[in-house]
C-alpha positions in Angstrom: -1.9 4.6 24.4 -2.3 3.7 20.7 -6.5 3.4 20.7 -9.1 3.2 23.5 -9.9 0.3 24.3 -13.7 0.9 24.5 -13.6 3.0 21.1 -11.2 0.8 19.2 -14.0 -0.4 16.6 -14.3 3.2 16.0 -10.6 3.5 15.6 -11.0 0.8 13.0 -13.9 2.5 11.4 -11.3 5.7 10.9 -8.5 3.6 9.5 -11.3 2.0 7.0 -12.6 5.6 5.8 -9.1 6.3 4.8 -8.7 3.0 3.3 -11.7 3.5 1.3 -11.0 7.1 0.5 -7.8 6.5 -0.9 -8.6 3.2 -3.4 -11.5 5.3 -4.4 -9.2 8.3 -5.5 -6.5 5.7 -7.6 -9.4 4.2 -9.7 -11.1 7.3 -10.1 -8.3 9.3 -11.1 -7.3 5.9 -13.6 -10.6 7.0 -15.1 -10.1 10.9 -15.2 -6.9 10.6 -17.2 -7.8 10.8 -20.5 -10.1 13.6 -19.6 -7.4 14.8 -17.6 -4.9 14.7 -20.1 -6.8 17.2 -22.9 -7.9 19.8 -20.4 -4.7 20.0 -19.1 -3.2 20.3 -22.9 -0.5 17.2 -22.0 0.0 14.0 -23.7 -1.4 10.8 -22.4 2.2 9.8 -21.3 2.8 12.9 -19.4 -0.6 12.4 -18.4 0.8 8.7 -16.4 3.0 10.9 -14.1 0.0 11.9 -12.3 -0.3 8.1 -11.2 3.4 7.1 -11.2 4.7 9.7 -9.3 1.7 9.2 -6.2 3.3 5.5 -6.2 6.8 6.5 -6.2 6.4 9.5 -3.3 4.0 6.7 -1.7 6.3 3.8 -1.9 10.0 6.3 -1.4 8.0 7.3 2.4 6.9 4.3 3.3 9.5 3.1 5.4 10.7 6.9 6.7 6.9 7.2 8.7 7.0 3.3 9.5 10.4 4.7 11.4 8.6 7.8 13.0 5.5 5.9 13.9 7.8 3.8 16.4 9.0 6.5 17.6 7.0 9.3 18.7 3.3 6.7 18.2 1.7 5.7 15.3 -1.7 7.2 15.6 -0.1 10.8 15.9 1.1 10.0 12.4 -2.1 8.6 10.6 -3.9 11.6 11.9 -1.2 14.0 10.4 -0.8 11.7 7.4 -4.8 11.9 7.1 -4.8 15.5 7.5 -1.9 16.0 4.6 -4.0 13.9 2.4 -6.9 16.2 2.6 -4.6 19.5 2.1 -3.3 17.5 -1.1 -6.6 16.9 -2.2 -7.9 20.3 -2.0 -4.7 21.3 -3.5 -5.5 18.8 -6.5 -9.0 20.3 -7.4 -7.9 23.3 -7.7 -6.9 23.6 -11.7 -3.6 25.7 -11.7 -2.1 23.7 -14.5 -0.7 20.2 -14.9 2.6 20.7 -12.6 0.7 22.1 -9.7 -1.0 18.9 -9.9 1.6 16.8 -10.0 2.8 18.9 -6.9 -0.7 18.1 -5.2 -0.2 14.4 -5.9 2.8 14.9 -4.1 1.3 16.1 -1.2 -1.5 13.5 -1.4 1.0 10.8 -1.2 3.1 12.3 1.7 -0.1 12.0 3.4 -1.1 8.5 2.1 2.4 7.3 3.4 2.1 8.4 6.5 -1.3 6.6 7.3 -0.5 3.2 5.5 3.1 2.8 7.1 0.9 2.9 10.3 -2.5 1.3 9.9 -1.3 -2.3 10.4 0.2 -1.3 13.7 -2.5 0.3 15.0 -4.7 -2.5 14.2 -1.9 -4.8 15.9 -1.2 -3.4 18.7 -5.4 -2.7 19.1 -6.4 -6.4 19.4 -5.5 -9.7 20.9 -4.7 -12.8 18.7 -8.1 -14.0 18.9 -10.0 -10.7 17.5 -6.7 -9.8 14.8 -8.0 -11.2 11.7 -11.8 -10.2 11.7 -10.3 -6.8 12.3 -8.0 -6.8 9.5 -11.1 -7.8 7.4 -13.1 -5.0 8.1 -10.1 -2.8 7.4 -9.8 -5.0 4.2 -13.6 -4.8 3.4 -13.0 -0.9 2.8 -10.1 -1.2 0.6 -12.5 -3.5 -1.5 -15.6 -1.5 -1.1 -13.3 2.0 -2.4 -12.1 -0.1 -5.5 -15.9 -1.4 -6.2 -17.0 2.1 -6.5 -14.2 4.0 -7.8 -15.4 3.1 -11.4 -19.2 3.7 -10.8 -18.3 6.9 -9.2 -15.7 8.2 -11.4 -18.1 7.8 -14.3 -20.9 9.4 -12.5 -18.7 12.6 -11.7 -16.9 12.7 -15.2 -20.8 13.0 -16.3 -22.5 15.7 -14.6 -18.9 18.1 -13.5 -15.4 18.6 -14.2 -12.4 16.3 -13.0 -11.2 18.2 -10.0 -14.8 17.5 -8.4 -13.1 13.9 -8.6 -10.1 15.0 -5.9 -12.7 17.0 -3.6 -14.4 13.8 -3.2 -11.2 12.5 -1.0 -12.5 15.8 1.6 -15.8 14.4 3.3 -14.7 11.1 3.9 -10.9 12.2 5.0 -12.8 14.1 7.3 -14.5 11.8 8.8 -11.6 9.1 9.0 -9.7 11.8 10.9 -12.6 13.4 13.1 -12.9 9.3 14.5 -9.7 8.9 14.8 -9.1 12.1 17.0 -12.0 10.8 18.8 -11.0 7.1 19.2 -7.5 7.4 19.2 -4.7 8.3 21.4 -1.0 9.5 20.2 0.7 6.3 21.0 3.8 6.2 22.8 7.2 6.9 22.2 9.1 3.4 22.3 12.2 4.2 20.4 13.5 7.5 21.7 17.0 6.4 22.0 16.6 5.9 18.4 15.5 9.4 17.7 18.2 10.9 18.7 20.0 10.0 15.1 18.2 9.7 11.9 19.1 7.2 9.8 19.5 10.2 6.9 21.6 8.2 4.6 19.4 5.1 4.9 16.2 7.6 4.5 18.1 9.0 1.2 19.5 6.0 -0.4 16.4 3.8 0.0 14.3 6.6 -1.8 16.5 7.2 -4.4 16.6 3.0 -5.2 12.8 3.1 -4.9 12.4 6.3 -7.6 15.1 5.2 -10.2 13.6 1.4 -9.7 9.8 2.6 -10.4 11.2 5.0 -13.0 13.3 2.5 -14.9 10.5 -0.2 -14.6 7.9 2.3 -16.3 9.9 3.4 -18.7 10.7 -0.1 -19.8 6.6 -0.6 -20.9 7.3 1.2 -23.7 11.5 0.8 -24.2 12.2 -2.3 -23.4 14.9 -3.0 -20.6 17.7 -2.6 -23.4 16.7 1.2 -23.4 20.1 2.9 -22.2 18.2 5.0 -19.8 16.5 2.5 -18.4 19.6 0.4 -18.1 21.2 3.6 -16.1 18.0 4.4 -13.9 18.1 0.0 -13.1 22.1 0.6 -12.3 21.6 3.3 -9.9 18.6 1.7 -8.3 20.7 -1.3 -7.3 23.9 0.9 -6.3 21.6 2.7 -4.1 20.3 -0.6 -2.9 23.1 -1.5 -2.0 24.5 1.4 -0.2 21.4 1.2 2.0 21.8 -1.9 3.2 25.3 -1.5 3.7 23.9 1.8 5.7 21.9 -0.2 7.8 24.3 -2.8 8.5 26.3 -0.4 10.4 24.0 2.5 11.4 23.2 2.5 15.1 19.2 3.4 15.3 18.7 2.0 11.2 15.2 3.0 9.4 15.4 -1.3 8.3 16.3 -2.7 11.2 17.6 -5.9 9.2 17.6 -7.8 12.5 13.8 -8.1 11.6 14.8 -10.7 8.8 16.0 -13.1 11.2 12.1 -13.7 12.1 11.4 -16.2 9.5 7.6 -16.1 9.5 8.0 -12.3 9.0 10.3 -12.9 5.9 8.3 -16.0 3.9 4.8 -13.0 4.9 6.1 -10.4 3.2 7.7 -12.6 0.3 3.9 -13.9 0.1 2.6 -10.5 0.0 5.3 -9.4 -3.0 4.2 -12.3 -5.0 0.6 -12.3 -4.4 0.3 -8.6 -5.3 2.6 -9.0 -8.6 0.2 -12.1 -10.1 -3.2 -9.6 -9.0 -1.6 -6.7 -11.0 -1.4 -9.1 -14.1 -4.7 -9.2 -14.1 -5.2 -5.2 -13.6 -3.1 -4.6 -16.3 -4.3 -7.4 -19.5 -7.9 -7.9 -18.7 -8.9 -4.9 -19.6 -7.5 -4.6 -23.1 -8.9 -8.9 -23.3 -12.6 -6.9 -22.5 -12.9 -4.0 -24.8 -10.2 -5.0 -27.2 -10.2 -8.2 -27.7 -13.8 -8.9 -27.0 -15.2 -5.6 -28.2 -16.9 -4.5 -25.0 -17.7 -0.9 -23.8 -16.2 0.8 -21.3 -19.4 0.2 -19.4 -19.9 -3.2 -19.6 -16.0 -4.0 -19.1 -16.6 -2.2 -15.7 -19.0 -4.3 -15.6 -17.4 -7.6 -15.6 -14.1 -6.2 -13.8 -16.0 -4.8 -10.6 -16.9 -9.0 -9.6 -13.1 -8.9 -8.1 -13.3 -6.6 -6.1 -17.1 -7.5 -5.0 -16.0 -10.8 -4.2 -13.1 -9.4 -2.3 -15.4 -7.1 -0.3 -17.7 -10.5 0.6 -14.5 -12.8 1.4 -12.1 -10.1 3.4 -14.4 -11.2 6.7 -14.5 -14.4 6.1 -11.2 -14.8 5.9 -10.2 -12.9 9.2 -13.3 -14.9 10.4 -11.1 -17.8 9.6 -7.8 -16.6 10.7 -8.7 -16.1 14.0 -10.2 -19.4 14.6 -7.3 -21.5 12.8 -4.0 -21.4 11.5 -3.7 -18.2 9.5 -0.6 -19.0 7.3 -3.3 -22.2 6.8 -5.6 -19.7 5.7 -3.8 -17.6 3.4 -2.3 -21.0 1.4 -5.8 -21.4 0.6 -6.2 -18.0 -0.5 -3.1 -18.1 -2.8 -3.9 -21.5 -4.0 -7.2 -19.9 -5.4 -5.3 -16.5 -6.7 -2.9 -18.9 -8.7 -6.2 -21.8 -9.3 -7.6 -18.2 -10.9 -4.6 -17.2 -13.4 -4.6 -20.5 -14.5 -8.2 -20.5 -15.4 -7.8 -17.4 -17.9 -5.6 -20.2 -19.9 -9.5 -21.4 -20.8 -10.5 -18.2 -21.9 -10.0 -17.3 -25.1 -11.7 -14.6 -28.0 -14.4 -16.8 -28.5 -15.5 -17.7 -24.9 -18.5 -17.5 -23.3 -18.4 -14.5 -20.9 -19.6 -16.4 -17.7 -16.7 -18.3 -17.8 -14.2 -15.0 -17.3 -16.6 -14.0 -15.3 -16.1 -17.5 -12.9 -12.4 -17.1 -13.4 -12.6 -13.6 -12.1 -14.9 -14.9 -8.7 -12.7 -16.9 -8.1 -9.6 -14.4 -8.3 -11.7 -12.2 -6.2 -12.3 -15.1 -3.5 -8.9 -15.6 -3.2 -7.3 -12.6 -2.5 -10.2 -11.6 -0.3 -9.2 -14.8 1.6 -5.8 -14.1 1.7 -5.2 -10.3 2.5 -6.5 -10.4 6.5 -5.0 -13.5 7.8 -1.3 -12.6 5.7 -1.5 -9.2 7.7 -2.4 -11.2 10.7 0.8 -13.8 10.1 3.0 -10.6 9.3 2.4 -8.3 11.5 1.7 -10.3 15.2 5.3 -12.1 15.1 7.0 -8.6 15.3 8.2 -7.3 18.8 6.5 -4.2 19.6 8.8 -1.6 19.3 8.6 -2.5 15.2 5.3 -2.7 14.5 5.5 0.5 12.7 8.6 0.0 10.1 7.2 -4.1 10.1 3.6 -2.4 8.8 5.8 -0.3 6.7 7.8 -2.9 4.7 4.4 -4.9 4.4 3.1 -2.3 2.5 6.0 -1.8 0.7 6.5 -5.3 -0.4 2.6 -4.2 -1.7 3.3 -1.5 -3.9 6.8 -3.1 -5.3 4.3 -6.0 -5.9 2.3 -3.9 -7.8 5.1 -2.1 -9.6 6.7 -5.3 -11.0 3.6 -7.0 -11.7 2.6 -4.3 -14.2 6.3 -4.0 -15.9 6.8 -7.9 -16.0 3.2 -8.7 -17.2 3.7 -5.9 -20.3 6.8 -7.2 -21.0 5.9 -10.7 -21.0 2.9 -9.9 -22.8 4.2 -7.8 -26.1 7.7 -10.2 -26.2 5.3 -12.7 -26.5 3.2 -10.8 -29.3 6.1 -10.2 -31.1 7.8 -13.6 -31.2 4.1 -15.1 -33.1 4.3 -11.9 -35.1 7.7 -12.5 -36.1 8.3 -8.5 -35.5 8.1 -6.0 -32.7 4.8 -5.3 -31.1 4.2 -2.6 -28.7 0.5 -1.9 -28.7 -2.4 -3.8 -29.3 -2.7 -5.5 -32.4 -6.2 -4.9 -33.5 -6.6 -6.8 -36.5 -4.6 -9.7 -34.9 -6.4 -10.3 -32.1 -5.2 -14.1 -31.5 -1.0 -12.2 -31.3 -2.7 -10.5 -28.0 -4.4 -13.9 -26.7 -0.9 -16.0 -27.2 0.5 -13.5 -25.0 -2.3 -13.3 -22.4 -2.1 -16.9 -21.9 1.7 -17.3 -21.8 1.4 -14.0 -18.9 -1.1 -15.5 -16.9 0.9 -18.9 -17.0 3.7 -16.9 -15.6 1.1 -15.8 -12.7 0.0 -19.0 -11.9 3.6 -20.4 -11.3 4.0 -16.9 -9.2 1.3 -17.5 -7.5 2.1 -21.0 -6.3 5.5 -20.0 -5.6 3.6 -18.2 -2.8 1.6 -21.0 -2.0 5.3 -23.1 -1.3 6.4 -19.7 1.0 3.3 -20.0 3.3 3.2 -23.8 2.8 7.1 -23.1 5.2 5.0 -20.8 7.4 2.2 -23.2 8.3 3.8 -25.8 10.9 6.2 -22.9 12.2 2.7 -20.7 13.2 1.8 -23.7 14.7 4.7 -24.2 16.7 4.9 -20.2 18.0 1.2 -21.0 18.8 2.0 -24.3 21.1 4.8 -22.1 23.4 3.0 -19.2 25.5 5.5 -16.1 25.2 7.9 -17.6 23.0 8.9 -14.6 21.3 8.6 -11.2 22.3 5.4 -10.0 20.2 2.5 -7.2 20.3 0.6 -9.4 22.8 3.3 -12.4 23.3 2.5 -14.9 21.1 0.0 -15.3 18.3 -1.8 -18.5 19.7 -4.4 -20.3 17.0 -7.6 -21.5 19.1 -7.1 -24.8 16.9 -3.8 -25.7 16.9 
């Protein structure tokens, strides 16, 4: 038994504390770094690995505890995973010097990749068709809540104590996320264990390896450029790897990527979605700031400011668009969701150096409406056309296809970004150009036009998925799903 069925709302509740816990600790600790970096004696680059390396551990586990979540039950592995977390950020607090912390963070993300690999499947395999989406949105409003106060919080702390108070934080609230989930939850059951008798250990190794020399190459070509011979190397061994992985699970008998689940065509075009979506939102993540306090001369403060309406009007669309999901078509629903993400990226093509502020501030509400609208129902679309024996490495990938979304949002938006910079400079630009501040607005506008078309690429993906969720929906128990068939009220 995954969740009881009378506590499951409470099961919910524990998978949201964690949610909220752990988007809470990435924008604080984005905050902390500079702070970070001089008490720790390190430069501001070394400084990044404290970030990097949480995504890489994060994103290189991923699909190893999807695996182990199938087999031996997914909630045994949130609870360890939530557990780990909170021993990684004790572990974190405690100031021992700049390479026990990046030991902590590696800790912390062992844990964190233990509960996200799982968290979709739980909330799958929790709820029929009809209730999925609202409770993917109330997972979803705690992911938006955590990223509305990370910068409020991080300031507050940074104020009045030290930065490892900013780590302890993660230690109330993991408790509680894993005192309700020992309380609401069961262990799952073991639906793989032919499976477990061999480990796909090559698959495990290889994939990790072409997820660490892939993040690390990408990085490091922010500041080299992708000419860089290292960066060249780390990109060649990422794909070798690649490659050897899926040639590994071509052949391997219990695989850790069943690429069987491929075939499943609304599960492919989802995920696709999800890489997309999550690429154009990091464009934003990683310009808008330096367009705010650069560009426009803002403070920190009232950046923050201006910056925290995505995530608020993420936190007030999240249930309305499971709401929505569950009552109608949810590829339908996350269309309209991209179609506002790339409506949004568009709209910063009106915003220039001299603009009135409410309009970045409507091109950032709508932004924030979008992806609100479209993060329950694409985890609703993903996740319920699955069989039930994957739910775990299917939740897995999904987040996966999330963080390499992220990754490669942030390296192709830089790059775009300063190539473009350089090319109206007519010489190589690699930081902000203060006294040129029109070089950095050429090159925000020809990024975000790059988003938008990403973003509507999207749009054409789910735009496939629409009549073929409709068409699963009109034949009871046509595929072998966490509760048969996902079947719209509406369709």
């Amino acid at each position: 038994m995954d969740v009881r069925t009378d506590r499951r709302w409470w099961a919910m509740t524990a998978l949201g504390f964690f949610a909220f816990m752990t988007n809470l600790d990435s924008s604080v600790v984005n905050i902390a770094v500079p702070v970070m970096a001089k008490s720790l004696n390190v430069t501001a680059s070394q400084m990044v690995w404290a970030t990097s390396i949480y995504l890489i551990v994060v994103s290189a586990l991923l699909l190893l505890f999807g695996k182990m979540g199938d087999l031996i039950g997914k909630p045994r592995i949130f609870k360890w995973g939530t557990a780990v977390f909170i021993l990684g950020s004790v572990m974190a607090g405690i100031n021992l010097g700049f390479y026990f912390l990046l030991a902590a963070r590696v800790v912390q993300a062992t844990g964190a990749a233990m509960t996200l690999a799982n968290t979709y499947g739980i909330v799958t395999a929790s709820f029929e068709a009809k209730e999925r989406g609202r409770a993917m949105g109330f997972v979803g409003t705690f992911v938006a809540l955590g990223a509305v106060a990370g910068p409020s919080v991080g300031g507050l702390v940074l104020a009045v104590a030290s930065w490892p108070v900013i780590f302890w934080l993660n230690v109330p609230f993991g408790l509680i996320a894993l005192a309700l989930a020992v309380w609401a939850m069961g262990n799952g059951s073991a639906v793989g264990a032919a499976s477990a008798r061999t480990l796909d250990w090559l698959g495990i190794l290889t994939q990790a390896i072409a997820i660490a020399a892939g993040f690390w190459g990408l990085n490091l070509s922010q500041s080299r450029g992708f000419s860089s011979p290292i960066v060249l190397t780390l990109l060649l061994v990422a794909g070798a790897a690649l490659i050897l992985f899926l040639l590994t699970e071509h052949v391997h008998p219990g695989p850790l990527l069943p690429l069987t689940i491929f075939k499943n065509r609304l599960f492919s075009l989802g995920v696709l979605a999800v890489f997309f979506v999550f690429m154009v939102q990091f464009f934003t993540t990683v310009l808008m700031p330096f367009y705010l306090e650069d560009a426009r001369g803002l403070g920190p403060g009232g950046a923050g400011a201006l910056l925290t309406l995505y995530p608020l009007m993420m936190t007030l669309a999240a249930p309305l668009g499971g709401w929505l999901a569950d009552r109608f078509n949810a590829a339908g629903v996350a269309l309209i969701g991209a179609a506002l993400i790339a409506a949004g990226s568009a709209g910063y093509l009106l915003v220039d150096a001299t603009s009135p502020l409410w309009r970045f501030g409507a091109v950032v509400i709508v932004l924030g409406l979008g992806s609100g609208i479209f993060q329950s129902p694409i985890g609703d679309l993903v996740m319920s056309v699955v069989p039930k024996n994957e739910l775990g490495i299917a939740g897995s990938f999904n987040a996966l296809a999330r963080n390499l979304g992220m990754v490669a949002g942030t390296s192709v938006a830089s790059t775009i970004l300063f190539a473009r910079m350089s090319a109206v400079a007519g010489r190589r630009i690699v930081t902000f150009p203060t006294a040129q501040p029109g070089w950095f607005i050429a090159g925000m506008h020809t990024a975000m036009l790059v988003a938008a078309a990403l973003a509507l690429i999207a749009v054409v993906v789910l735009a496939k998925s629409v009549p073929m969720w409709r068409a699963r929906g009109a034949v009871p128990g046509g595929d072998s799903t966490a509760d048969s068939v996902h079947q719209p009220k509406n369709s």
